[in-house]
N, C-alpha and C positions, 0 to 999 in steps of 0.2 A: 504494500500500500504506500509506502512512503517513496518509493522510484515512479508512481502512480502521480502521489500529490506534487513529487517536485517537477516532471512533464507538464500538468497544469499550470502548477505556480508558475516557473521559469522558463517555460517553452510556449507553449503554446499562447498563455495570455498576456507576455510580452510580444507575441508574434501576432495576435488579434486586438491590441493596443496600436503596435505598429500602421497594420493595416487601414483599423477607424481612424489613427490620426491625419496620417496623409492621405488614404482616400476620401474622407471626407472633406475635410479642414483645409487639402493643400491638393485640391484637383484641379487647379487650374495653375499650380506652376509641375506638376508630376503628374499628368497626362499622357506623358513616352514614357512612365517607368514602371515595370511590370509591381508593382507594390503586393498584387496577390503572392505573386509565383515568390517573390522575395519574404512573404512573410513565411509561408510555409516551408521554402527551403529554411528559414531560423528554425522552425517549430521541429520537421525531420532531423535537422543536424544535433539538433539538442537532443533529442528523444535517441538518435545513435550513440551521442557523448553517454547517454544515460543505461544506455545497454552495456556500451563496452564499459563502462565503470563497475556494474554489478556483476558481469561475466568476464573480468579481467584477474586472472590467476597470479600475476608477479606484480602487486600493487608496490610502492613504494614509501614506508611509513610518513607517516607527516605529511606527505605531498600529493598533489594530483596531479595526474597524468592529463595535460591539454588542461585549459580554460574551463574551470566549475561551471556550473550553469548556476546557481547563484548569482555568480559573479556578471557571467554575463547577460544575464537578466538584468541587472543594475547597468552595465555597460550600454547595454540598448536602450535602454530607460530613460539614461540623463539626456542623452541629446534630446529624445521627444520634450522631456519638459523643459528645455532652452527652446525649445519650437515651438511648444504652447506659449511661453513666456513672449517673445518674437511674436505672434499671432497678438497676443492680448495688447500689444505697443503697437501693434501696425508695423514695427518694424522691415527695414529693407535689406534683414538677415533672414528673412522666413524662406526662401528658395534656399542659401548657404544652409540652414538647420537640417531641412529636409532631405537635400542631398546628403549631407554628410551620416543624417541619421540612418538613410537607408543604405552607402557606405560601411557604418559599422555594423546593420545586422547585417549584412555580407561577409564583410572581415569575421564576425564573432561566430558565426554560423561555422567558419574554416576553424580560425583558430582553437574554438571549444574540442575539434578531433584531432588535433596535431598534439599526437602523444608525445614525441619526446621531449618537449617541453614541459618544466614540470614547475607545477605552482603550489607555496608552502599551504598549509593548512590553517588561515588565520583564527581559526575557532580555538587551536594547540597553543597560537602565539601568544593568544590575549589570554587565555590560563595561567602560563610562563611569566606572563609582564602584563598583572593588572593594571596599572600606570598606562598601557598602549592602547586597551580598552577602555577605561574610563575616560583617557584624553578625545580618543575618537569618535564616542560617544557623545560625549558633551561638545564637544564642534558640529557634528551633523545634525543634532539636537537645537542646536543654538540656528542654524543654519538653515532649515524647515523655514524659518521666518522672515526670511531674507528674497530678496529677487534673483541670489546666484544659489540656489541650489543647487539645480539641474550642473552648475561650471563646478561646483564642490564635488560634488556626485562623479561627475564625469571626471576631476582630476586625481580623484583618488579611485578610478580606473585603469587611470593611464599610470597612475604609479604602479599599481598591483600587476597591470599587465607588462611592464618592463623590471617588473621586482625577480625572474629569474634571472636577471643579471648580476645581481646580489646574493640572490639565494642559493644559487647552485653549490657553492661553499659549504653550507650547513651539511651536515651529517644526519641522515635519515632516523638513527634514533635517536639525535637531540633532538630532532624535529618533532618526533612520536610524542614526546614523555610532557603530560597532561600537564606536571610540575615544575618548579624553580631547581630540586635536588634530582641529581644526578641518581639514576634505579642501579641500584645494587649488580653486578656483572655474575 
């Protein structure tokens, strides 16, 4: 049930969010772009991320193999709400938004399957270092009532998603270990 709820949560009705926004809201600058067929290739490739996750035999502690869907559920997320935001000003960034929104589910649709990159487990980290949790908490918390969310949202995307450049370093069972102490060998 819960490889169930998260196709739901993170594929599909970010890929049916997708769709309503720019085919409704934004059909007259995205009239040449296939928005259906783009929503559902997000929604497929999630739901493969989600297969090969729970049928994948050599998992790697602490980390996932390719882009969470989580993640990039959030990932696809923030551009739309700088496109709503963009819509609600009239703004003459509402074509930039939408392009680029439909840019990243493309990109995220790839990159959620490209295994060998591998992304920490941040649910592990913020165990490890309450400090990283509470701080990022209380920023995106604070940050809900501002006019840049969706650029908050979206920057602490694009940090996560260039974060294996850092993280390849770490050691798969420091990455595992739920705690600040080191488990007994």
């Amino acid at each position: 049930m819960d490889d169930l709820a998260d196709a739901i949560s993170f594929c599909i009705v970010p890929a049916w969010i997708f769709y309503i926004v720019l085919g409704r809201y934004g059909a007259e600058h995205f009239d040449s772009l296939p928005i259906g067929w783009i929503a559902v290739f997000y929604a497929f490739m999630g739901m493969c991320r989600l297969v090969y996750f729970t049928l994948d035999k050599t998992p790697i502690p602490g980390f996932f193999k390719g882009l969470p869907t989580p993640a990039a559920a959030m990932l696809v997320l923030s551009p739309l709400v700088i496109f709503d935001h963009a819509l609600a000003l009239s703004s003459q960034r509402i074509a930039f938004w939408g392009f680029f929104a439909t840019g990243i589910m493309v990109f995220t649709g790839l990159i959620m399957n490209f295994y060998p990159v591998r992304y920490i487990h941040l649910g592990r980290t913020m165990s490890r270092h309450p400090w990283f949790g509470r701080a990022n908490l209380l920023l995106l918390t604070v940050s809900i009532f501002t006019p840049v969310f969706g650029q908050i949202c979206l920057g602490y995307m694009v940090l996560y998603l260039l974060s294996p450049l850092f993280t390849w370093r770490i050691h798969p069972d420091d990455a595992a270990r739920e705690n600040r102490c080191k488990q007994p060998v």
